[in-house]
Backbone as XML, in Angstrom:
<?xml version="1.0"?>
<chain id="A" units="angstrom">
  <residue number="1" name="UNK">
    <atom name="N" x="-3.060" y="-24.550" z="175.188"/>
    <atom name="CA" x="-2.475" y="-23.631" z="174.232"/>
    <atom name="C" x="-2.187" y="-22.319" z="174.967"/>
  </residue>
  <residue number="2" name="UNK">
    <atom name="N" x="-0.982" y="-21.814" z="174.712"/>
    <atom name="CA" x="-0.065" y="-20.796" z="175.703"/>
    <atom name="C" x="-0.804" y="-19.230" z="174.985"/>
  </residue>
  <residue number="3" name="UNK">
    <atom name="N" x="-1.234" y="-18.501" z="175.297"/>
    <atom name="CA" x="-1.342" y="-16.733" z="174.631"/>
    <atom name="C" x="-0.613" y="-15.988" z="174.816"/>
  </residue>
  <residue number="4" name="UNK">
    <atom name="N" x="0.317" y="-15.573" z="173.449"/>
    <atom name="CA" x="1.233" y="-14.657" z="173.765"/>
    <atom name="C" x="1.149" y="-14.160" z="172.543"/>
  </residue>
  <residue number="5" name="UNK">
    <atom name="N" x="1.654" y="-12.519" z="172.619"/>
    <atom name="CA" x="1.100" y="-11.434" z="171.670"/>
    <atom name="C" x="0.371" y="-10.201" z="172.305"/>
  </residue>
  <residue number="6" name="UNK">
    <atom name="N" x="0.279" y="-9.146" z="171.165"/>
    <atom name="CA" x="-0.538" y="-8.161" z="171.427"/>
    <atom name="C" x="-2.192" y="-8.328" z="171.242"/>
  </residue>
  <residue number="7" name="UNK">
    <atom name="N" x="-2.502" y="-7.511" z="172.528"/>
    <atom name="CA" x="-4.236" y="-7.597" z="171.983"/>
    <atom name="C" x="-4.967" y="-7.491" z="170.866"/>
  </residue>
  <residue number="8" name="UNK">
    <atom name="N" x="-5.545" y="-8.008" z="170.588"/>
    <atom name="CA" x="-6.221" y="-7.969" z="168.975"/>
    <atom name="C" x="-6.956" y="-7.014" z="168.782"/>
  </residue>
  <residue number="9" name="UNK">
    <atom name="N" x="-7.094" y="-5.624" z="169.463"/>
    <atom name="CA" x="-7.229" y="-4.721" z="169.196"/>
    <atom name="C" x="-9.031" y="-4.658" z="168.743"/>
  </residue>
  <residue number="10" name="UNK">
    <atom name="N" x="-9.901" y="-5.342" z="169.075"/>
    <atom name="CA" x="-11.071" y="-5.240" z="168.966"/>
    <atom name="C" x="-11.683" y="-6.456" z="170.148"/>
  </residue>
  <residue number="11" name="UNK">
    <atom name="N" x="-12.990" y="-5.789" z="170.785"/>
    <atom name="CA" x="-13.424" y="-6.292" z="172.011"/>
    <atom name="C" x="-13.938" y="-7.861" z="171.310"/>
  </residue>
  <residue number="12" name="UNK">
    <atom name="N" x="-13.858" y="-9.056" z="172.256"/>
    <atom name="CA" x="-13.907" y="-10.412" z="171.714"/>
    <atom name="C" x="-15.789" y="-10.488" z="172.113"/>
  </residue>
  <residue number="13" name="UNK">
    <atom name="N" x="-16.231" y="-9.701" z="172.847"/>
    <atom name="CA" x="-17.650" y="-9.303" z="172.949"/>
    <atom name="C" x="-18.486" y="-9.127" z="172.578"/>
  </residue>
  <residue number="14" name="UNK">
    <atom name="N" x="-18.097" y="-7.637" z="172.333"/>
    <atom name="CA" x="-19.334" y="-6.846" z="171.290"/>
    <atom name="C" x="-18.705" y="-6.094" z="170.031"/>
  </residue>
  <residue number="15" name="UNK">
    <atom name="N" x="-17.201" y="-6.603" z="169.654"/>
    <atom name="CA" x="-16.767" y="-6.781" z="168.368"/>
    <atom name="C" x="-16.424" y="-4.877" z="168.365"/>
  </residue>
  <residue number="16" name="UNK">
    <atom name="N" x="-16.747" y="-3.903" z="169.669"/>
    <atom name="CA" x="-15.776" y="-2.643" z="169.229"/>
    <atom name="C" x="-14.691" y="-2.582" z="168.628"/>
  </residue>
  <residue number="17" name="UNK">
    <atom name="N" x="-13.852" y="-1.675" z="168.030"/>
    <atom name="CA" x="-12.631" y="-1.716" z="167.511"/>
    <atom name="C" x="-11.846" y="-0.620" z="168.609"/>
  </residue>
  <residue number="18" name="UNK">
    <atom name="N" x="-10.814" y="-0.941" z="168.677"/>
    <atom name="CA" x="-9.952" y="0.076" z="169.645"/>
    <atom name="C" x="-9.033" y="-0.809" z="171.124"/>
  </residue>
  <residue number="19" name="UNK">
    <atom name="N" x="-9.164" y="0.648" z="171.638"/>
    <atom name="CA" x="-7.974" y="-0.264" z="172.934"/>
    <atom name="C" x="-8.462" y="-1.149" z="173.766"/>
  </residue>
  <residue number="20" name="UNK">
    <atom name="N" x="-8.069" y="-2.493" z="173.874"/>
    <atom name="CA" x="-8.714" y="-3.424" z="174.962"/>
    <atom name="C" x="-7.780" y="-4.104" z="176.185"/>
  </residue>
  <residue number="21" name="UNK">
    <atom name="N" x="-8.714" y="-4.598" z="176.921"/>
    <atom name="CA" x="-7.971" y="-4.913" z="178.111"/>
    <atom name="C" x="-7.974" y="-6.132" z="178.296"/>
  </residue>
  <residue number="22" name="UNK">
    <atom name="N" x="-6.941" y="-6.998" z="178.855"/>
    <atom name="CA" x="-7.013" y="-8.766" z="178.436"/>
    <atom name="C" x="-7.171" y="-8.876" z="179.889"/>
  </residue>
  <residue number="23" name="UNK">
    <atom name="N" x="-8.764" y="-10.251" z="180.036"/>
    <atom name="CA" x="-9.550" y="-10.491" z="181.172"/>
    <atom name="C" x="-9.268" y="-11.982" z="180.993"/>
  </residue>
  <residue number="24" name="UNK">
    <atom name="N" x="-8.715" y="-12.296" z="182.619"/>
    <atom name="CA" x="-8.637" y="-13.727" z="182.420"/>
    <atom name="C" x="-10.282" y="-14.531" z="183.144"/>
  </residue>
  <residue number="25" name="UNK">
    <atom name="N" x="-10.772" y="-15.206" z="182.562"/>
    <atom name="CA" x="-12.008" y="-15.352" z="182.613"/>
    <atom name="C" x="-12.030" y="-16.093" z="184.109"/>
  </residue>
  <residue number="26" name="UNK">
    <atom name="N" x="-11.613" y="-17.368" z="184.450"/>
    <atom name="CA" x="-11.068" y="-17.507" z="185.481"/>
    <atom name="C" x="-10.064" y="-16.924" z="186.238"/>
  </residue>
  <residue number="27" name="UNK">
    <atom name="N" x="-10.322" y="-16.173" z="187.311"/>
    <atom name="CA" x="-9.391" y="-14.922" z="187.584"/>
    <atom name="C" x="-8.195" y="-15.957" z="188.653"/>
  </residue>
  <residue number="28" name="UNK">
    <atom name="N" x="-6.548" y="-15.354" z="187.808"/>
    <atom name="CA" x="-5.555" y="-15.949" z="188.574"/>
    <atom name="C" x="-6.029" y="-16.468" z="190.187"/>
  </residue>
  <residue number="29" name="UNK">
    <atom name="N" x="-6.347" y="-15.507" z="190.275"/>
    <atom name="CA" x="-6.151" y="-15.741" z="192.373"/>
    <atom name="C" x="-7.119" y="-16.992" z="192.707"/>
  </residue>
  <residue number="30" name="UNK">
    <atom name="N" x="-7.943" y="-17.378" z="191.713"/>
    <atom name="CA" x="-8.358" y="-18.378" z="191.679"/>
    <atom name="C" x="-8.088" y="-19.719" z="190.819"/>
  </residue>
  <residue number="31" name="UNK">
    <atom name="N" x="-7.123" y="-19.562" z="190.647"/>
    <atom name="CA" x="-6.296" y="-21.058" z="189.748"/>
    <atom name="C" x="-5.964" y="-20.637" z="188.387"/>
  </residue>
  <residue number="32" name="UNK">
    <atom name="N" x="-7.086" y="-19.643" z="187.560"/>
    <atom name="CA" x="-6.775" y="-19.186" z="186.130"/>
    <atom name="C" x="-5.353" y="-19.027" z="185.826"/>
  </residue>
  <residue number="33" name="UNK">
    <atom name="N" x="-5.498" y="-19.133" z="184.584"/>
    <atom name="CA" x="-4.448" y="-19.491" z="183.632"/>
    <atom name="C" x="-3.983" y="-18.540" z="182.853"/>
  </residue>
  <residue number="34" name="UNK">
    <atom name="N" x="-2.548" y="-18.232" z="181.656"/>
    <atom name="CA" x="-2.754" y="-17.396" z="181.445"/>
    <atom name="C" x="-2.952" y="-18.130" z="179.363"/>
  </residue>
  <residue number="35" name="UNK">
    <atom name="N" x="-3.461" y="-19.422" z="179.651"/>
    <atom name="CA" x="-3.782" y="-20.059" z="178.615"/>
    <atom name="C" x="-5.270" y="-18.996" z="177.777"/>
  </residue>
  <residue number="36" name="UNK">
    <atom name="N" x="-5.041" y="-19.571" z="176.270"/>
    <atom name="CA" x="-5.894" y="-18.922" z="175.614"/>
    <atom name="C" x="-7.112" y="-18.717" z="175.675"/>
  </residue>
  <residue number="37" name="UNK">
    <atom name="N" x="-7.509" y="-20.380" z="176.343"/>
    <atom name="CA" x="-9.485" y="-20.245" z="176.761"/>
    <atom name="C" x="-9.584" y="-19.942" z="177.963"/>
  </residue>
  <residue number="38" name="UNK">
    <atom name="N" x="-8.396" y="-19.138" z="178.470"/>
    <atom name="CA" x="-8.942" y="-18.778" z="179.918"/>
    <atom name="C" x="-8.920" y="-17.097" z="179.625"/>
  </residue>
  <residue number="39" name="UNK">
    <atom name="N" x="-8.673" y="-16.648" z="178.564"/>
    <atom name="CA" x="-8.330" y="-15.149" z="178.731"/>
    <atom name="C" x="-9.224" y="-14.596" z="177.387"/>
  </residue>
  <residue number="40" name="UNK">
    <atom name="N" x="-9.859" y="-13.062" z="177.384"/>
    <atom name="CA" x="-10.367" y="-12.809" z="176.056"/>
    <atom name="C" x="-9.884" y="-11.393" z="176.555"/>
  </residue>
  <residue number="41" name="UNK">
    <atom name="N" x="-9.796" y="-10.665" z="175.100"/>
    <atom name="CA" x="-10.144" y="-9.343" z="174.938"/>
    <atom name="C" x="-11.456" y="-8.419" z="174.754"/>
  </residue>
  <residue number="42" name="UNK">
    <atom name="N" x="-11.477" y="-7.484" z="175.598"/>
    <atom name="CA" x="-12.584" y="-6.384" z="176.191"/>
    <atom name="C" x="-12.195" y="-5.335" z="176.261"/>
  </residue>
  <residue number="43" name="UNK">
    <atom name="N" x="-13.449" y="-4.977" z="175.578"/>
    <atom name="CA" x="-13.381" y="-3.069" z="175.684"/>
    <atom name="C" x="-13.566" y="-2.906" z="176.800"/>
  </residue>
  <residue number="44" name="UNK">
    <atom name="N" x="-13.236" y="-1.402" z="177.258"/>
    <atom name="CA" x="-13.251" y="-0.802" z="178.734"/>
    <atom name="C" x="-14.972" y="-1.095" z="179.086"/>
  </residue>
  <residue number="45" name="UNK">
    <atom name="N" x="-15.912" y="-1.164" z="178.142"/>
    <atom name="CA" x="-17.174" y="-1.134" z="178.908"/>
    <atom name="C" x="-17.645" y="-2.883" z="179.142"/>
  </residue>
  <residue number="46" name="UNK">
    <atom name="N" x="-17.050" y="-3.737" z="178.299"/>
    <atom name="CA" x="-17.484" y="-4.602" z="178.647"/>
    <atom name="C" x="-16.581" y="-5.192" z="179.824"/>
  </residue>
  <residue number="47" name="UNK">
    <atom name="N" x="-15.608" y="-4.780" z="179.886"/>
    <atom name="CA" x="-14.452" y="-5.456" z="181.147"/>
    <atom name="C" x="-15.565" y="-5.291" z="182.213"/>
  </residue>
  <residue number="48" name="UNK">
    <atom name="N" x="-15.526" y="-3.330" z="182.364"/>
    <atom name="CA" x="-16.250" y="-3.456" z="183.636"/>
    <atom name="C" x="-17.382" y="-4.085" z="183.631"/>
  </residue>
  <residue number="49" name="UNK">
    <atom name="N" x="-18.602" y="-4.019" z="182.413"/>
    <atom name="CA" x="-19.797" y="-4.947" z="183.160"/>
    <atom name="C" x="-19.488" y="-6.174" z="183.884"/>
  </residue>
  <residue number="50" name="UNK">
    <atom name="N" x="-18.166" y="-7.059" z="182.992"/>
    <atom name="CA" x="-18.008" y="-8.328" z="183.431"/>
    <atom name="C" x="-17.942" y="-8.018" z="185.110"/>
  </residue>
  <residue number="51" name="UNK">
    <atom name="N" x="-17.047" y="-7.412" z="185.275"/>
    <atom name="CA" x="-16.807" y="-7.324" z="186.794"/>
    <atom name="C" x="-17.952" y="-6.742" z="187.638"/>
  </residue>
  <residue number="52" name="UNK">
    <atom name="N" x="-18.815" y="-6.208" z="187.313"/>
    <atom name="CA" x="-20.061" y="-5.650" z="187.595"/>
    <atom name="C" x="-20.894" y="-6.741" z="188.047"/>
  </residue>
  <residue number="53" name="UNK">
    <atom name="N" x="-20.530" y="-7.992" z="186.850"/>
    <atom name="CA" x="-21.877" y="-9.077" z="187.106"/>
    <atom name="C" x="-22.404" y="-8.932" z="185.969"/>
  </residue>
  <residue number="54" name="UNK">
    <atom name="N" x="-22.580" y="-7.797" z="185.609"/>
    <atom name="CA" x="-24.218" y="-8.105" z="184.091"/>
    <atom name="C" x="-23.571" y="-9.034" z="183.010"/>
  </residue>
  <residue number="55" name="UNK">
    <atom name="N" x="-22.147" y="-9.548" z="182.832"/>
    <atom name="CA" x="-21.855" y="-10.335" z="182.003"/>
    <atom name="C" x="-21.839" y="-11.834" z="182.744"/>
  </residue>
  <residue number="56" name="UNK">
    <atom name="N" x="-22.668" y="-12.432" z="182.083"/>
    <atom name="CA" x="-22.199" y="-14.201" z="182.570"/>
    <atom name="C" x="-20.919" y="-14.677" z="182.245"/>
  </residue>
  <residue number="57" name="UNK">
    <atom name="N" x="-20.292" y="-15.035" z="183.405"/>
    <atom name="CA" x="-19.325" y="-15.993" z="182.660"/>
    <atom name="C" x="-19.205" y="-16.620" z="181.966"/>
  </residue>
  <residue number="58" name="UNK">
    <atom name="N" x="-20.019" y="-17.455" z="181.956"/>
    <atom name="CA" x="-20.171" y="-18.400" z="180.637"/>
    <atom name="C" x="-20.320" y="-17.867" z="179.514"/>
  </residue>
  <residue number="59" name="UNK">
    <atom name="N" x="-20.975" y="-17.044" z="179.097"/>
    <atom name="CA" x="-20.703" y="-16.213" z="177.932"/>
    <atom name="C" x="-20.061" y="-15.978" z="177.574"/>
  </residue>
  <residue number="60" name="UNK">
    <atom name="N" x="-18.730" y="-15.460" z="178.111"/>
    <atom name="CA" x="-17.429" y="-15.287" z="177.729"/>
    <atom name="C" x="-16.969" y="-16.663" z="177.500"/>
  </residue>
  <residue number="61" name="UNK">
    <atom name="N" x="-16.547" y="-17.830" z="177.721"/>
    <atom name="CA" x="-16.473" y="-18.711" z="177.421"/>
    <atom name="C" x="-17.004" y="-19.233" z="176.241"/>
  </residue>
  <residue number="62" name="UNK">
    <atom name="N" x="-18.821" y="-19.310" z="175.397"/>
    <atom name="CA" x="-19.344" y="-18.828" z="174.534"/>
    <atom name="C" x="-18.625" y="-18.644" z="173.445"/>
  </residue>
  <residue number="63" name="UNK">
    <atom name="N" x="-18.331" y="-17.040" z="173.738"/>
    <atom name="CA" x="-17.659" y="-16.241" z="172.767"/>
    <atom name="C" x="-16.185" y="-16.820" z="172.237"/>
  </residue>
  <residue number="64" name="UNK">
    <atom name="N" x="-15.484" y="-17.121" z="173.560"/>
    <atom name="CA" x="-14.035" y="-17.033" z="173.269"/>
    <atom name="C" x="-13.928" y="-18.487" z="172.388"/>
  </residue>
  <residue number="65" name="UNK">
    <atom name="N" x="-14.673" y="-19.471" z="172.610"/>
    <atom name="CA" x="-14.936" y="-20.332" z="171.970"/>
    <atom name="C" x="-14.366" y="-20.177" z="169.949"/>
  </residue>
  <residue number="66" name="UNK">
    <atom name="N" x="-16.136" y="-19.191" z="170.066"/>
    <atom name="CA" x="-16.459" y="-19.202" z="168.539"/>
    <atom name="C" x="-15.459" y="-18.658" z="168.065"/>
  </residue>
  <residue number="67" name="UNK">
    <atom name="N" x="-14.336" y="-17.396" z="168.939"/>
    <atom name="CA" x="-13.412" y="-16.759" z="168.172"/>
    <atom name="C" x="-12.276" y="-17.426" z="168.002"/>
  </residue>
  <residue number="68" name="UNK">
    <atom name="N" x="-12.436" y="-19.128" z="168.652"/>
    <atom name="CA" x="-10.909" y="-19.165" z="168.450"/>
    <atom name="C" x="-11.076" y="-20.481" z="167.584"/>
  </residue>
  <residue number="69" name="UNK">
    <atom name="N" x="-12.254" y="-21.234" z="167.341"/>
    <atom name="CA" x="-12.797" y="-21.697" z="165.978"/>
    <atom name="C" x="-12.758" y="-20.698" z="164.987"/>
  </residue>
  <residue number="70" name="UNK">
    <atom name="N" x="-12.903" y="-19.680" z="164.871"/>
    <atom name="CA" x="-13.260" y="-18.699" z="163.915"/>
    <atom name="C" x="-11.393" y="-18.571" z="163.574"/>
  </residue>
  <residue number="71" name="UNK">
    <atom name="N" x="-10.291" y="-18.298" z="164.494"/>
    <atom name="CA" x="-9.203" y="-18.408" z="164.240"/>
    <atom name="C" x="-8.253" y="-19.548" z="163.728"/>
  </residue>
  <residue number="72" name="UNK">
    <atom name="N" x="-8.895" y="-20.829" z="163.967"/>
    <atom name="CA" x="-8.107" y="-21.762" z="163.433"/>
    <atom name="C" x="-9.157" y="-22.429" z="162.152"/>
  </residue>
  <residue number="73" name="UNK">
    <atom name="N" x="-10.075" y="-21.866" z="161.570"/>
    <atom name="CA" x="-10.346" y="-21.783" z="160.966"/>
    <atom name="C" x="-9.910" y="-20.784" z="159.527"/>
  </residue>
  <residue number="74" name="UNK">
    <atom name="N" x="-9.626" y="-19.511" z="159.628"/>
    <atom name="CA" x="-8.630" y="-18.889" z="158.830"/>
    <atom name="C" x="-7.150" y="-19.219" z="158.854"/>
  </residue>
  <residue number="75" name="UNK">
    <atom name="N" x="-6.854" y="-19.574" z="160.163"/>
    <atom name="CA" x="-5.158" y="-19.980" z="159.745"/>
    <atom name="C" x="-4.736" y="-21.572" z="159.095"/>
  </residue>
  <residue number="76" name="UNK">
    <atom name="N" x="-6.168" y="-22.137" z="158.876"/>
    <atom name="CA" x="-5.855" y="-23.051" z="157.903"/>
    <atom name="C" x="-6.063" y="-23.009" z="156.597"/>
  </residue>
  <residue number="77" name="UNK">
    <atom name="N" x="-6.827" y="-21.902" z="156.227"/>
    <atom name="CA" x="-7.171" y="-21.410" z="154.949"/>
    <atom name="C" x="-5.831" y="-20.811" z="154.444"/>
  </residue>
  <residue number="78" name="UNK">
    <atom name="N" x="-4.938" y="-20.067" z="155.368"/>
    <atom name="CA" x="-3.604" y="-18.970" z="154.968"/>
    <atom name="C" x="-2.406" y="-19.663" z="155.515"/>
  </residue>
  <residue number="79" name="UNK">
    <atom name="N" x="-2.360" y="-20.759" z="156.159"/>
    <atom name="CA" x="-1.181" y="-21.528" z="156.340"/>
    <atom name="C" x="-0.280" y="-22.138" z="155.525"/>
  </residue>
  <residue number="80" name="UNK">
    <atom name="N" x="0.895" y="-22.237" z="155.004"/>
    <atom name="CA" x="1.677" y="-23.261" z="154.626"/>
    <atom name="C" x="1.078" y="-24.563" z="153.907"/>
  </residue>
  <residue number="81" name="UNK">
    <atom name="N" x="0.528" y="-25.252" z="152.988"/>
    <atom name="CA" x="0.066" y="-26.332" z="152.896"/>
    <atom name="C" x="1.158" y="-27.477" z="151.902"/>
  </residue>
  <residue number="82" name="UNK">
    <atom name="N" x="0.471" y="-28.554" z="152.435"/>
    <atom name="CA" x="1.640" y="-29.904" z="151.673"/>
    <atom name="C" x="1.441" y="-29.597" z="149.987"/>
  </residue>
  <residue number="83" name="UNK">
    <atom name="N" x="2.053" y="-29.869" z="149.414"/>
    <atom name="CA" x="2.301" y="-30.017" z="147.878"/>
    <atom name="C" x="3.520" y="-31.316" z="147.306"/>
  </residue>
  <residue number="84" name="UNK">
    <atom name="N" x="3.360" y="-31.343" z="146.340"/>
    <atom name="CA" x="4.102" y="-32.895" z="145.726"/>
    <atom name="C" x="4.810" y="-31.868" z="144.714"/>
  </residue>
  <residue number="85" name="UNK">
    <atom name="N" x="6.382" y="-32.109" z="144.482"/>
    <atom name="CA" x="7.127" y="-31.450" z="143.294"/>
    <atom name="C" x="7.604" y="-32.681" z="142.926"/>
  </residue>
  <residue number="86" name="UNK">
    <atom name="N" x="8.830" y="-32.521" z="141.983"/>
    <atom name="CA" x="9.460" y="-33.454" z="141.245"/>
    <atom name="C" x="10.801" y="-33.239" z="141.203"/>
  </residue>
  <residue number="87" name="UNK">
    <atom name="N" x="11.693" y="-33.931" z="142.290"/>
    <atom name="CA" x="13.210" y="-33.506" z="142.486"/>
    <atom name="C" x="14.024" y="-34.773" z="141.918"/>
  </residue>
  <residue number="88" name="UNK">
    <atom name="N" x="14.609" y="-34.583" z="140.826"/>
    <atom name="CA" x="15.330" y="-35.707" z="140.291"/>
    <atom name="C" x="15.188" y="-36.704" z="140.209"/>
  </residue>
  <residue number="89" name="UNK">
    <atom name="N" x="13.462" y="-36.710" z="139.764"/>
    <atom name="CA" x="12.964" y="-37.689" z="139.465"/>
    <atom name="C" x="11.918" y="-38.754" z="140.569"/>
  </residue>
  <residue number="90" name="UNK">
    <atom name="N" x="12.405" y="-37.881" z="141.636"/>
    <atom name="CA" x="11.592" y="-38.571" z="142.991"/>
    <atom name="C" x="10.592" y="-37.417" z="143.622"/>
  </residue>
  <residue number="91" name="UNK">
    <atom name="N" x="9.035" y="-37.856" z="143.657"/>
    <atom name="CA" x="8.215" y="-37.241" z="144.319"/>
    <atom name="C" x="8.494" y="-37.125" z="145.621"/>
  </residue>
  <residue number="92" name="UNK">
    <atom name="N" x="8.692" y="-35.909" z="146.157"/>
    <atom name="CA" x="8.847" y="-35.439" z="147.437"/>
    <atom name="C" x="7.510" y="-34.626" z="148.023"/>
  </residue>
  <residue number="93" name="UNK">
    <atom name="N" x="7.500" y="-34.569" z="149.744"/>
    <atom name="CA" x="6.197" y="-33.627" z="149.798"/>
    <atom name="C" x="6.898" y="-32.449" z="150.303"/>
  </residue>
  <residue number="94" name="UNK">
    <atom name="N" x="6.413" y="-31.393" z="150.344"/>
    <atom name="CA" x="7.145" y="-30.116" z="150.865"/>
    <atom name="C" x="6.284" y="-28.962" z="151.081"/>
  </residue>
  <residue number="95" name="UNK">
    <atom name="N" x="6.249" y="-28.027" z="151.987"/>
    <atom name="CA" x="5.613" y="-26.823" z="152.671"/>
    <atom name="C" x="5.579" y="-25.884" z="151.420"/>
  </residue>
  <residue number="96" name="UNK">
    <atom name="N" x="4.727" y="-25.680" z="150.940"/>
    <atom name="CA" x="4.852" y="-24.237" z="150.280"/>
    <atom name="C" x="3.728" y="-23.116" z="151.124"/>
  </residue>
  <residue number="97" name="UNK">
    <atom name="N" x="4.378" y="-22.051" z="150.556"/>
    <atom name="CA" x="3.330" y="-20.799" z="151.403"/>
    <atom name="C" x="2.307" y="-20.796" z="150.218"/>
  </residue>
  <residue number="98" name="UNK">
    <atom name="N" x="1.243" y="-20.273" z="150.905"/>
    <atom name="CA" x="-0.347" y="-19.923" z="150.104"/>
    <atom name="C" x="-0.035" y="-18.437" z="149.586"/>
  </residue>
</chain>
């Protein structure tokens, strides 16, 4: 799954609100991607710990996980869903918005 868009504007971490910086968890120069489970959003303090070390990688992984269950979890609650109408006499299925 491809990531494209603006930052979501709150750290995928420790849940700050404000300006963040998009960290690809596997870093390009090493094969990373610029796919969705390879990248999260971070506040300026958690970017740098990551790069510091005090953040595990895997943790971020962890996280980016639960947030993107946590995301396709609401966009199926607010998505488009099937419905049955009645068009001249013939049941059809069709997209309506929520």
């Amino acid at each position: 799954m491809s990531f494209k868009g603006k930052a979501l504007g709150y750290c995928q971490y420790c849940g700050r609100v404000g300006q963040t910086h998009r960290h690809h968890i596997t870093y390009r120069s090493r094969g990373g991607t610029h796919d969705v489970d390879n990248r999260i959003d971070l506040c300026v303090e958690c970017h740098g710990a990551v790069h510091s070390g005090l953040v595990p990688i895997q943790m971020l992984y962890e996280v980016l996980e639960k947030d993107i269950e946590r995301t396709e979890r609401l966009n199926a609650l607010f998505s488009p869903r099937p419905c049955k109408r009645v068009v001249r006499g013939v049941i059809e299925g069709v997209k309506v918005d929520v």
